[in-house]
C-alpha positions in Angstrom: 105.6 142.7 87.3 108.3 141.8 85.1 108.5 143.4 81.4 107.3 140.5 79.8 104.1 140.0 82.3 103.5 143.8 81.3 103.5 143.5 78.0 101.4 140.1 77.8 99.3 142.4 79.8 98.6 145.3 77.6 98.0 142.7 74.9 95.4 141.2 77.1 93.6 144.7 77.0 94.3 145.4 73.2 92.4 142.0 72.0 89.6 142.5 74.7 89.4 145.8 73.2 88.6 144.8 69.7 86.8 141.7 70.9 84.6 144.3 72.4 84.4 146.3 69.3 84.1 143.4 66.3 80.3 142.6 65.0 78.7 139.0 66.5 79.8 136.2 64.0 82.3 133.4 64.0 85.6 135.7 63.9 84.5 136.8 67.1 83.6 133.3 68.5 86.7 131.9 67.6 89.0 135.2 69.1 86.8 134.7 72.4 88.1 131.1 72.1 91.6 131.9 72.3 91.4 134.9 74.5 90.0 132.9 77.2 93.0 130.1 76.6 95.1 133.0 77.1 93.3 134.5 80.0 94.4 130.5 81.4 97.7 130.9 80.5 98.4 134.0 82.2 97.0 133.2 85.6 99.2 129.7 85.0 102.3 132.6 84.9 103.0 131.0 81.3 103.5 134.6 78.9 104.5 132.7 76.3 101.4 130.1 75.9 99.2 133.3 76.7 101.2 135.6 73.9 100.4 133.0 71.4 96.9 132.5 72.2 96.6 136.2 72.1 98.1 136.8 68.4 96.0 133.8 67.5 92.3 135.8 68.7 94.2 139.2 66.6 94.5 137.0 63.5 90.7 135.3 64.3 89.9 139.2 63.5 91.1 139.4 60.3 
């Protein structure tokens, strides 16, 4: 796994994490929305589509 793959990784964990943790209502519905884009991207091998969908589901949080 190259550096990049590792780190797209641990980010994949870190927004599951809070997805898992944030109360039911839209925030979540739309993070859920890009995590699962960004689940997509990574199993394409595209870190950099999947690293954007992922910051976008952090910021759907706040």
């Amino acid at each position: 796994m190259t550096p990049e793959q590792t780190k797209t990784a641990e980010k994949m964990k870190f927004v599951k994490a809070a997805w898992d943790k944030a109360p039911s209502g839209p925030k979540k519905d739309a993070a859920l929305r890009h995590y699962k884009t960004a689940e997509k991207a990574q199993t394409s091998k595209n870190d950099a589509a999947a690293d954007k969908q992922l910051d976008a589901a952090t910021h759907a949080f706040a």
